[in-house]
C-alpha positions in Angstrom: 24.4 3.9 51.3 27.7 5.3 50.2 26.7 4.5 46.2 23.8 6.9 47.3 25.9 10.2 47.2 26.7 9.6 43.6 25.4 11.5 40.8 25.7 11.3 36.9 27.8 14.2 35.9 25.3 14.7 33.7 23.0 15.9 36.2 24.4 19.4 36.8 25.8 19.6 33.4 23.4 22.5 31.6 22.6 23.9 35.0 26.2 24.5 35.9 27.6 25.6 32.2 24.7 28.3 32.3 25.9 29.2 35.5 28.9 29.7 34.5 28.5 31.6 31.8 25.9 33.6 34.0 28.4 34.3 36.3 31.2 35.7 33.4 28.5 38.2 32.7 27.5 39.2 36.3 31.6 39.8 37.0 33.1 41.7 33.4 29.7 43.5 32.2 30.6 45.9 34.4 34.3 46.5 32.9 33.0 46.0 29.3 30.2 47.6 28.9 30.8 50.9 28.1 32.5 50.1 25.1 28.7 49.6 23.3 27.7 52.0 25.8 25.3 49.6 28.4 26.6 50.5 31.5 26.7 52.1 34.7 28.2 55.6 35.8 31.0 56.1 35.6 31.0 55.0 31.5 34.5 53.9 31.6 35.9 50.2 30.7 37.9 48.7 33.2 37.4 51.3 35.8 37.5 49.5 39.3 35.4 50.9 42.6 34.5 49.1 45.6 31.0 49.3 45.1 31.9 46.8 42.0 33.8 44.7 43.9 31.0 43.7 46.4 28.0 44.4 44.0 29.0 42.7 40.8 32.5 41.0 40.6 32.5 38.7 43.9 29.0 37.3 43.4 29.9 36.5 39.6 33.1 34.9 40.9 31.4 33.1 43.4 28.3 31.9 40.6 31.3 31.2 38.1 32.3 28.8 40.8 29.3 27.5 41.6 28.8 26.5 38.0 32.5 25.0 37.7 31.4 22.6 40.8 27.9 21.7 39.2 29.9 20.7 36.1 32.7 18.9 37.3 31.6 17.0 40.3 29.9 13.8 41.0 29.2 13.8 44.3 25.9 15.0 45.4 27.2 16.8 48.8 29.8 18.7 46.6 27.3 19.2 43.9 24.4 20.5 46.2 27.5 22.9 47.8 28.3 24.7 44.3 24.3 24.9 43.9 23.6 26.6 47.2 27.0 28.9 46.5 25.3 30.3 42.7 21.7 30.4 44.7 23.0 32.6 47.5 25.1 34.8 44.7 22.1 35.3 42.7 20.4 36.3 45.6 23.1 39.0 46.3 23.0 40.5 42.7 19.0 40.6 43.7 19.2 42.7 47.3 22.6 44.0 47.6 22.0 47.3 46.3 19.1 47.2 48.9 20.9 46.4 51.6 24.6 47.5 50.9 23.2 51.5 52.2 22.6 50.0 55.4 26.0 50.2 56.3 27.5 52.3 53.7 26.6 55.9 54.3 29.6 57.4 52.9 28.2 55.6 49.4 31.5 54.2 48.8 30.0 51.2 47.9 27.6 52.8 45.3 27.9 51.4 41.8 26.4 54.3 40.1 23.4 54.6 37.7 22.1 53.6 34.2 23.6 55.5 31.5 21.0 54.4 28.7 19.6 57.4 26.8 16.1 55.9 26.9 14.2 54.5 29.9 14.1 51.7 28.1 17.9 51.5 27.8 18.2 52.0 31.6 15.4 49.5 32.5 17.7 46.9 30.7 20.6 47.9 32.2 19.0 47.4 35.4 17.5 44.1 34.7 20.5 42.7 32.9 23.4 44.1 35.7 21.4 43.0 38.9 17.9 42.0 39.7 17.1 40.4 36.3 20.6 38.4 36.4 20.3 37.2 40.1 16.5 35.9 39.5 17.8 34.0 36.5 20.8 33.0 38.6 18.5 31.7 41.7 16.0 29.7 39.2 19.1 27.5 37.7 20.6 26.8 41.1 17.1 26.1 42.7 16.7 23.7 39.8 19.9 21.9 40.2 19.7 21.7 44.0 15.8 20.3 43.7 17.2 17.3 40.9 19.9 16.9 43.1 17.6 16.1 46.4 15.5 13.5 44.1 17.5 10.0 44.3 16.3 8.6 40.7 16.7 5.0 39.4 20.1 6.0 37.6 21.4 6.9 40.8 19.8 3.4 42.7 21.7 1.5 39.6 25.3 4.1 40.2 24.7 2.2 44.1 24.7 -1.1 43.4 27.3 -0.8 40.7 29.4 0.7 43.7 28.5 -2.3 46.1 32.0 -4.5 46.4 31.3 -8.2 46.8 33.6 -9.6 49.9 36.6 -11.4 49.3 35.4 -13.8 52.0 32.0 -14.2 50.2 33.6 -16.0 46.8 35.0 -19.6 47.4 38.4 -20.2 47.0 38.6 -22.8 44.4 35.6 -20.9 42.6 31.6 -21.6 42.1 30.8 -24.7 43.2 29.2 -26.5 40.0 25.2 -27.7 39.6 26.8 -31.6 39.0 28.3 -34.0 40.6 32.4 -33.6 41.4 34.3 -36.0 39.4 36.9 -38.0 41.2 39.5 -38.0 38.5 40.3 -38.5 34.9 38.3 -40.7 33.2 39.4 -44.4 33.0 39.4 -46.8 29.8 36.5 -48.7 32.0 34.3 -45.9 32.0 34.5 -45.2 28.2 33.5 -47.2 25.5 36.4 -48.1 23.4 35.5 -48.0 19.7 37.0 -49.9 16.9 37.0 -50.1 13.7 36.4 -52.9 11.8 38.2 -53.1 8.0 38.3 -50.3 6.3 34.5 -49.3 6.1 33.2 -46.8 8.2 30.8 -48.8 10.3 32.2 -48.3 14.0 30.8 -50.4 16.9 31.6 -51.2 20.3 33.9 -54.1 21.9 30.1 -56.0 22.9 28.8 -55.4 19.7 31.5 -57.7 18.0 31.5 -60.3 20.4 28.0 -60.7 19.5 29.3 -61.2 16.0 
């Protein structure tokens, strides 16, 4: 049952290296965009407000995690952990915006608006800070989390591998053999002694010359 909770590594591997280079974006697109101008307001690189602490760098941190776990571990509780962690960040990218107003009336928390000179621009910005990133975030972790519920025959083969035979199982003096245990050495009597006779290379048996 044990062998059960282990998964190839390979199983989270393009899941999780998306994710975390999903969640890279989610946390510094914020701090670089504004040097090609794809940004939020204020338009300044590197400029730090609460409202991108909560809104944009924690939830990448926490998908950039996410994705580190999907790639590194091989444990399907610990796996299915970093899965649920990127789900539940995308998911944050998606409403937080929504629901951070709730119980921010100052707007502290506020992380602006699109500075795109078309709508286009802005639509993009939009899509490609928040609500477009977290839905792409959610899809990979929903993916990983519904392989990682699925117990396929390479993980029934990672179980028995896993399965220890008991010392106590194996005899002591080794398998017992398909034939009969031989008492000791063979003796002279048992073998047929073979001689030689002259120099040609004719052998026969002690009976055999008597005969002759």
């Amino acid at each position: 049952m044990a062998g059960m909770l282990r998964v190839p590594r390979s199983r989270g591997a393009l899941s999780g290296f998306l994710l975390v280079l999903l969640g890279l974006w989610g946390g510094l697109i914020a701090f670089v965009g504004p040097y090609f101008h794809f940004a939020y307001t204020p338009d300044t690189a590197w400029y730090y407000s609460a409202g991108r602490l909560w809104l944009e760098i924690l939830p990448g941190v926490a998908t950039f995690l996410g994705g580190l776990i999907l790639l590194g571990t091989r444990t399907r509780p610990v796996a299915m952990f970093g899965a649920w962690l990127a789900a539940l960040s995308g998911a944050w990218f998606v409403v937080g915006q929504t629901l951070t107003p709730l119980w921010n009336s100052s707007g502290a928390m506020a992380v602006g608006t699109p500075v795109g000179s078309s709508t286009l621009i802005r639509t993009l910005e939009q899509i490609s800070f928040f609500g477009g990133l977290g839905v792409v975030i959610v899809f990979l972790a929903a993916a990983s989390i519904g392989r990682l519920s699925v117990i396929g025959v390479r993980d029934a083969r990672l179980a028995e591998r896993a399965v220890v035979v008991p010392a106590s199982d194996v005899p002591a003096n080794g398998p017992a053999s398909d034939g009969p245990a031989s008492d000791g050495p063979a003796t002279e009597e048992t073998e047929p002694v073979l001689s030689r006779r002259g120099s040609g290379s004719a052998v026969t048996t002690d009976d055999e010359a008597a005969d002759q």
